[in-house]
VOZA-134866 format. One record per residue (C-alpha): residue in three letters; x, y negated, z negated. Coordinates in steps of 0.1 Angstrom, whole numbers, plus 5000, padded with zeros to 4 digits. Each point is the difference from the previous one (the first is absolute). Layout:
residues N
+--------+------+------+------+
| residu |   px |   py |   pz |
+--------+------+------+------+
|    ala |    X |    Y |    Z |
...
+--------+------+------+------+
end
This chain:
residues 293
+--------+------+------+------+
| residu |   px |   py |   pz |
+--------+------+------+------+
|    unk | 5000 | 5000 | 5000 |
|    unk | 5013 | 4965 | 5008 |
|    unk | 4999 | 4972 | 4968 |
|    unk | 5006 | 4963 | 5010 |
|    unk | 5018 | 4982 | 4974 |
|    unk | 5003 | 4962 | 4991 |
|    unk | 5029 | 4979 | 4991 |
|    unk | 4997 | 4977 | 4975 |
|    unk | 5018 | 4966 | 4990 |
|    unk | 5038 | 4999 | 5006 |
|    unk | 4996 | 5018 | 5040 |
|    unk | 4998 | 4966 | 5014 |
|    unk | 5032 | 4986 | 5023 |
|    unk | 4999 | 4970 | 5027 |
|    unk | 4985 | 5005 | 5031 |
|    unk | 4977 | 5028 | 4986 |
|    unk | 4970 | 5004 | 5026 |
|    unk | 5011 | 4980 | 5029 |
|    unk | 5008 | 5036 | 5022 |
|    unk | 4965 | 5008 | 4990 |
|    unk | 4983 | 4965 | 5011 |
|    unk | 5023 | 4994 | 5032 |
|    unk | 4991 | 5036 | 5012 |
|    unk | 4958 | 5006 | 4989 |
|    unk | 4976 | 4979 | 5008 |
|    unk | 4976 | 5013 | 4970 |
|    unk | 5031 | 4990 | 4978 |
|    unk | 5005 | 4967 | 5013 |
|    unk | 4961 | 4994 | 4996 |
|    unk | 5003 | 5017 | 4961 |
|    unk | 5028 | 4978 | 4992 |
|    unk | 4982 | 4964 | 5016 |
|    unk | 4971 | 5013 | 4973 |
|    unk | 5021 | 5002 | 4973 |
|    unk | 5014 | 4961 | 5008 |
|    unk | 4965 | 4988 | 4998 |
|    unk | 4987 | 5022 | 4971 |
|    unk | 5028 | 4988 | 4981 |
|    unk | 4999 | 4968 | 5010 |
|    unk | 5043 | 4996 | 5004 |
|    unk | 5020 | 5013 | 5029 |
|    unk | 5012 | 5037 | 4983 |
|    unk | 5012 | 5011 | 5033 |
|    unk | 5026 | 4969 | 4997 |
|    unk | 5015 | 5007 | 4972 |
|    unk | 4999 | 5041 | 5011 |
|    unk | 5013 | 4996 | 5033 |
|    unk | 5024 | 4972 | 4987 |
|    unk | 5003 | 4995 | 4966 |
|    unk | 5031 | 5006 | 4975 |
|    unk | 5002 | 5030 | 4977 |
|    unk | 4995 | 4972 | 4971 |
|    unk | 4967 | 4983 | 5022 |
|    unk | 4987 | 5041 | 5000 |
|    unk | 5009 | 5004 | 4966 |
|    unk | 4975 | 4983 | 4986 |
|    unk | 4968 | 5021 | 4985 |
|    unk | 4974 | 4980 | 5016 |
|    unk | 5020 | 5005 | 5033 |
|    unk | 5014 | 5035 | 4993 |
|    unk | 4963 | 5017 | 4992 |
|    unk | 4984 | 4987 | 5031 |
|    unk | 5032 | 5009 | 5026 |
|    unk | 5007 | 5035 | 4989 |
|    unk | 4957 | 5003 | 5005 |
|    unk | 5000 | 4988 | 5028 |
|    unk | 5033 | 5019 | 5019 |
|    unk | 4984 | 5036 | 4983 |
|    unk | 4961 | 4989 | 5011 |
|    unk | 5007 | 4993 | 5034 |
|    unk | 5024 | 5024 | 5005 |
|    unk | 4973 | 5025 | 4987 |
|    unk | 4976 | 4983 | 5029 |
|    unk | 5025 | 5007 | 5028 |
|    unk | 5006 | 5035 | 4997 |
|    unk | 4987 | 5023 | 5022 |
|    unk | 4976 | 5025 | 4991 |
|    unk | 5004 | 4987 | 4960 |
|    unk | 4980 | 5028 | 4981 |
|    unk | 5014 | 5000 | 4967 |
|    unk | 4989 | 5031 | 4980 |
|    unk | 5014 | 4984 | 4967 |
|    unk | 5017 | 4965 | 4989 |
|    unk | 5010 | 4983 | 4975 |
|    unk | 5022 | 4971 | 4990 |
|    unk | 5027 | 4987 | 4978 |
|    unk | 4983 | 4973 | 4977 |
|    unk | 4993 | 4968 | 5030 |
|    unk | 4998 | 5030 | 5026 |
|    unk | 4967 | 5018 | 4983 |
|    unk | 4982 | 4970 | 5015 |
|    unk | 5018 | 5008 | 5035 |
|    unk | 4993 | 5036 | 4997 |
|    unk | 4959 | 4988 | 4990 |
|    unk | 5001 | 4983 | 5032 |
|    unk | 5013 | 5031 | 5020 |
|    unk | 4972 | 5019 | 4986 |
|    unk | 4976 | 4976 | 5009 |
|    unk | 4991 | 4996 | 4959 |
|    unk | 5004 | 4959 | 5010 |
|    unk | 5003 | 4981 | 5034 |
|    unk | 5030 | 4979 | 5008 |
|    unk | 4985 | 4968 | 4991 |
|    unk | 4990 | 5012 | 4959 |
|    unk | 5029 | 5019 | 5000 |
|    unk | 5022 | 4966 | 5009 |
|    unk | 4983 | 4978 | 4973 |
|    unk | 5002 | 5021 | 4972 |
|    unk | 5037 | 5010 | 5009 |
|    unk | 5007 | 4960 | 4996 |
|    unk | 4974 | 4992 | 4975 |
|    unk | 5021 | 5032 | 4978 |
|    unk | 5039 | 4980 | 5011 |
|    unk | 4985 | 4972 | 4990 |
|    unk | 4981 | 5012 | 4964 |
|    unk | 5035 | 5020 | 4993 |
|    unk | 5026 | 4964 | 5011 |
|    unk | 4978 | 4985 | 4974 |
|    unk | 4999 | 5026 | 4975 |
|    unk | 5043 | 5003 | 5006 |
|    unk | 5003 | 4965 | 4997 |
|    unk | 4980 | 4996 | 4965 |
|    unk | 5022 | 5022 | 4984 |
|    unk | 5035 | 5008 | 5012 |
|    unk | 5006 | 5038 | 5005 |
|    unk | 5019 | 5027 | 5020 |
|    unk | 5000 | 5034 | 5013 |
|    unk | 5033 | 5022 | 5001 |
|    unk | 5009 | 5034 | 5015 |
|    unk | 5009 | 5031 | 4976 |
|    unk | 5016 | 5023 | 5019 |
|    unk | 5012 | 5039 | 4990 |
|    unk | 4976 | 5004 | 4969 |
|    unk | 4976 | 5018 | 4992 |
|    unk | 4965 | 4983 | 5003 |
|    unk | 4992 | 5010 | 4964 |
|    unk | 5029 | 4988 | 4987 |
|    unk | 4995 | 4965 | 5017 |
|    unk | 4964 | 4996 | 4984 |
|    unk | 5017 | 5009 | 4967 |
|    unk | 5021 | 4973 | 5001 |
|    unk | 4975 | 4973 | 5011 |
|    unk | 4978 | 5010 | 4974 |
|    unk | 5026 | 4995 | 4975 |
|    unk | 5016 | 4967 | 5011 |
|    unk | 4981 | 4963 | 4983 |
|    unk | 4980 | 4978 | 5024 |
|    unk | 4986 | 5020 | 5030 |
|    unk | 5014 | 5021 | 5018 |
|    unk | 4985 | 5030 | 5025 |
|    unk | 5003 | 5025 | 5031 |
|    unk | 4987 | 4982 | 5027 |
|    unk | 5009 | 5024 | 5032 |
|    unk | 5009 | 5034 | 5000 |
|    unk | 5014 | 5003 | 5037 |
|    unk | 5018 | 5035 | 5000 |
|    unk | 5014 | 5023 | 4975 |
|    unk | 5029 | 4978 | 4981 |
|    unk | 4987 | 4966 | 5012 |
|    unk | 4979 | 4980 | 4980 |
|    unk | 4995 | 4965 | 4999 |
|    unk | 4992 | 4985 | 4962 |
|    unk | 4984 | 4965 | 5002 |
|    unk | 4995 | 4971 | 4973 |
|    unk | 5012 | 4975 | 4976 |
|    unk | 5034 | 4985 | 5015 |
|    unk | 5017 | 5005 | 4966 |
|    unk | 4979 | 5035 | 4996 |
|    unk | 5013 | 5013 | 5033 |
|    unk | 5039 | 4991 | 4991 |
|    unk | 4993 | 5019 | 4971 |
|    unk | 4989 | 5030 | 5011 |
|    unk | 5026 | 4999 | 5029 |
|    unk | 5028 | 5003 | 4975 |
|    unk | 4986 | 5026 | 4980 |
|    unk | 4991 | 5019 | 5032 |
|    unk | 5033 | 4998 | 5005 |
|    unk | 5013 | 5012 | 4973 |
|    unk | 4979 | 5031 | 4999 |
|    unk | 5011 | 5002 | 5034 |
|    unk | 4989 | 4984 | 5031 |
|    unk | 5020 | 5004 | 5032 |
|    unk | 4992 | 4962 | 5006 |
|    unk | 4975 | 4979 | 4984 |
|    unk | 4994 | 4969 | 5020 |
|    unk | 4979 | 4965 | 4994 |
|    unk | 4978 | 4995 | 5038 |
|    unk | 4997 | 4968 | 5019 |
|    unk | 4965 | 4993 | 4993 |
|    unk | 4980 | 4976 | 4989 |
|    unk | 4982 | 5018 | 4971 |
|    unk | 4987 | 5030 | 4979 |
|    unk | 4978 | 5017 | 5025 |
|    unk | 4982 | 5035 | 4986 |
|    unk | 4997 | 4986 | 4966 |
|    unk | 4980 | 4982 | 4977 |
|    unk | 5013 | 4968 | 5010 |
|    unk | 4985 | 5004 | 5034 |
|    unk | 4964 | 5001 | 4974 |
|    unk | 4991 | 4964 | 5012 |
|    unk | 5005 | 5010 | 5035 |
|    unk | 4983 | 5022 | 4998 |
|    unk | 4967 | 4988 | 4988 |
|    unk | 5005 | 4976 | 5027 |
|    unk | 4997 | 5026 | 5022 |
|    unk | 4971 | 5019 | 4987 |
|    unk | 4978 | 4977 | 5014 |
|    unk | 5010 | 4998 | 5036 |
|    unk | 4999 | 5039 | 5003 |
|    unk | 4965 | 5002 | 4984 |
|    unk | 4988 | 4973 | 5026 |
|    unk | 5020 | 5018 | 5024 |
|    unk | 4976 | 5029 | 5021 |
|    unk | 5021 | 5036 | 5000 |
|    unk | 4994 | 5028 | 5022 |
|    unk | 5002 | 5038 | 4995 |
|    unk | 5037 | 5008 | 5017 |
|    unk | 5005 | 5021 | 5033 |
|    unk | 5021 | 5019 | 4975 |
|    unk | 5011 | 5008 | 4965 |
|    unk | 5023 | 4971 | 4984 |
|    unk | 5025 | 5005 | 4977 |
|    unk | 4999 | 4970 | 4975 |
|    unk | 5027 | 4992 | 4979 |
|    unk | 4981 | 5001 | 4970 |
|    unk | 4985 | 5037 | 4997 |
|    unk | 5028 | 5013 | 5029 |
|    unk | 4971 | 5024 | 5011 |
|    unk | 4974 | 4998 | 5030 |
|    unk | 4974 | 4975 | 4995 |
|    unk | 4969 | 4994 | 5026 |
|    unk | 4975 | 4980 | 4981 |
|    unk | 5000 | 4970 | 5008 |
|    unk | 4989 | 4985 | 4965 |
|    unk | 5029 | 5021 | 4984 |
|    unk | 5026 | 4985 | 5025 |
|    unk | 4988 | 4960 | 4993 |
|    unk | 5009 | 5013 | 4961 |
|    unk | 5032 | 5012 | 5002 |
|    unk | 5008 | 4973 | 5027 |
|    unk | 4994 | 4974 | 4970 |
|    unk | 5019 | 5021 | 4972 |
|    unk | 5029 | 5005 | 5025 |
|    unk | 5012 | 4965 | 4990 |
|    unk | 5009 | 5008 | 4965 |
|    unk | 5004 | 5035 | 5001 |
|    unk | 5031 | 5025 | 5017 |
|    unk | 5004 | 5004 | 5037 |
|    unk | 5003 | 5041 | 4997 |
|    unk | 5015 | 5005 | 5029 |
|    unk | 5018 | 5031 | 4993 |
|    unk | 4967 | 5019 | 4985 |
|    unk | 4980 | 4989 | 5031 |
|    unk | 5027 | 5011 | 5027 |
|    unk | 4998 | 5035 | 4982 |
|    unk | 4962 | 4997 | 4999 |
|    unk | 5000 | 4998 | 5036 |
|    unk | 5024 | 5028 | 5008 |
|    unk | 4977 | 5020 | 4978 |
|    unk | 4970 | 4991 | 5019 |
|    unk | 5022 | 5012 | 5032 |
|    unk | 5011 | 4971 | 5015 |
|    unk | 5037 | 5012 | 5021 |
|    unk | 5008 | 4967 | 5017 |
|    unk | 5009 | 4963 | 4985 |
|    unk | 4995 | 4975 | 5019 |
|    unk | 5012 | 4964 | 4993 |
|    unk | 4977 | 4969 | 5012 |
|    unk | 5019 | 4964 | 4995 |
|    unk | 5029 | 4987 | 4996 |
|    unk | 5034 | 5018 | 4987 |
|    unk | 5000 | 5037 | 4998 |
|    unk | 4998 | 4997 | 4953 |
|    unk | 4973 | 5026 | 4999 |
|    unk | 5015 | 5026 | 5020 |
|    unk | 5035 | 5003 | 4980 |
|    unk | 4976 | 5004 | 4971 |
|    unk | 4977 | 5025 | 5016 |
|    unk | 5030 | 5020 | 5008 |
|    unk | 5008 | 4998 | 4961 |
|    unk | 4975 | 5018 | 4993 |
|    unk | 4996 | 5027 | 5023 |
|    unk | 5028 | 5010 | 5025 |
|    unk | 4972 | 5025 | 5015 |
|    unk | 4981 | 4970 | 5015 |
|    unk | 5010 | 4979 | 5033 |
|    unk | 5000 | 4958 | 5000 |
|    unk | 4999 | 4978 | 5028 |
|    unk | 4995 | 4961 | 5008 |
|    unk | 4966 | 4995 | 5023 |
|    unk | 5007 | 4986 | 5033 |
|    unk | 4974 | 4980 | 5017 |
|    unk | 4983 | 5010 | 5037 |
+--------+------+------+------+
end
């Protein structure tokens, strides 16, 4: 069975997109939408920008959307039997199974970069990457350490990424350290995604994907939340909202979907993350990067 996964924020690079509008027609058209839905030029700062103009969250969310979505639309014969995607990408990967159309799918991707820039910028926080632990030994650690710390993605055996307070997350990165960890690194982001600092955000949120119409999906999604198949469409819009504050299980739901039978990963968006951490997983599997028509 073939599973279409999501990239999340961090796949973006300059230029991301322009093969796709210079060569499709439906792209081109897709990306002069998203302009005017969003009411600035993101194909600009795509097609053009620096890696600092893409770095920004409200930028970021939209781009790495937008390259997977319309990717997604310009593939032949797309008949996903399974998706799912990494945090931003579950919204991609609702769009590929028809859950949202591209226009709701674009403004709650932007109305959630904007919620979470404002959530990172009331209260400074940071993510950083534990690598060569045990998961159980991470969530030990954060659970032990003042001020708040917590897993916030489990990519692939050994890889977790622990999210939180700024002086929280140094914290725990030494003692992870010293109990082990091949590295333990502070990220280049702008906050504490996947934890309870992300609550305001959140809430913010709620409210635009209860007033946002869902459909029942052409197939099973994998949500980060619950890592196992989910088709209601009333279950989805609920784990969609608790995503923001809880762990992007990426791990659990890659090895949800092998279970269910899927044989073949393969990547829609920018950079080729997902598949190095498919292949983490399960060396049984194949990975690949979707190429348009």
């Amino acid at each position: 069975m073939k599973a279409y996964v999501f990239p999340g924020q961090g796949a973006q690079f300059t230029g991301m997109g322009k093969d796709l509008y210079d060569n499709s027609v439906i792209a081109k058209e897709l990306f002069e939408k998203a302009n005017e839905v969003l009411g600035f030029d993101i194909t600009k700062i795509m097609f053009e920008g620096t890696a600092e103009d893409l770095k920004q969250t409200k930028v970021t969310q939209p781009a790495v959307f937008l390259h997977s979505v319309i990717l997604a639309k310009t593939i032949e014969n797309f008949e996903p039997q399974m998706v799912a995607g990494h945090s931003l990408g579950e919204i991609s990967a609702l769009v590929a199974a028809n859950v949202l159309d591209f226009e709701s799918g674009l403004k709650l991707v932007y109305k959630r970069a904007l919620a979470m820039q404002a959530a990172c910028e009331a209260q400074p926080s940071t993510m950083a990457a534990i690598l060569g632990l045990e998961d159980a030994v991470v969530e030990k650690v954060c659970e032990e350490i003042e001020g708040i710390v917590v897993a916030a993605n489990y990519n692939c055996p050994g890889q977790l990424v622990i999210s939180g307070e700024i002086e929280a997350v140094n914290a725990a990165c030494e003692k992870l350290k010293e109990m082990g960890a091949k590295r333990a690194l502070v990220l280049p982001v702008g906050g504490a995604f996947h934890s309870p600092l992300m609550k305001p955000a959140e809430e913010e949120l709620a409210k635009a994907i209860e007033e946002t119409p869902f459909n029942t999906p052409i197939c099973p999604v994998y949500q980060n939340v619950t890592t196992t198949a989910v088709i209601d469409p009333s279950e989805i819009k609920k784990n969609l909202i608790a995503q923001l504050t809880a762990p992007v299980k990426w791990t659990q739901s890659v090895q949800h979907m092998i279970a269910d039978g899927a044989t073949e990963f393969i990547e829609v968006g920018p950079g080729n993350t997902l598949q190095g951490l498919v292949k983490k997983v399960s060396r049984e599997v194949t990975t690949s990067s979707a190429t348009q028509i």
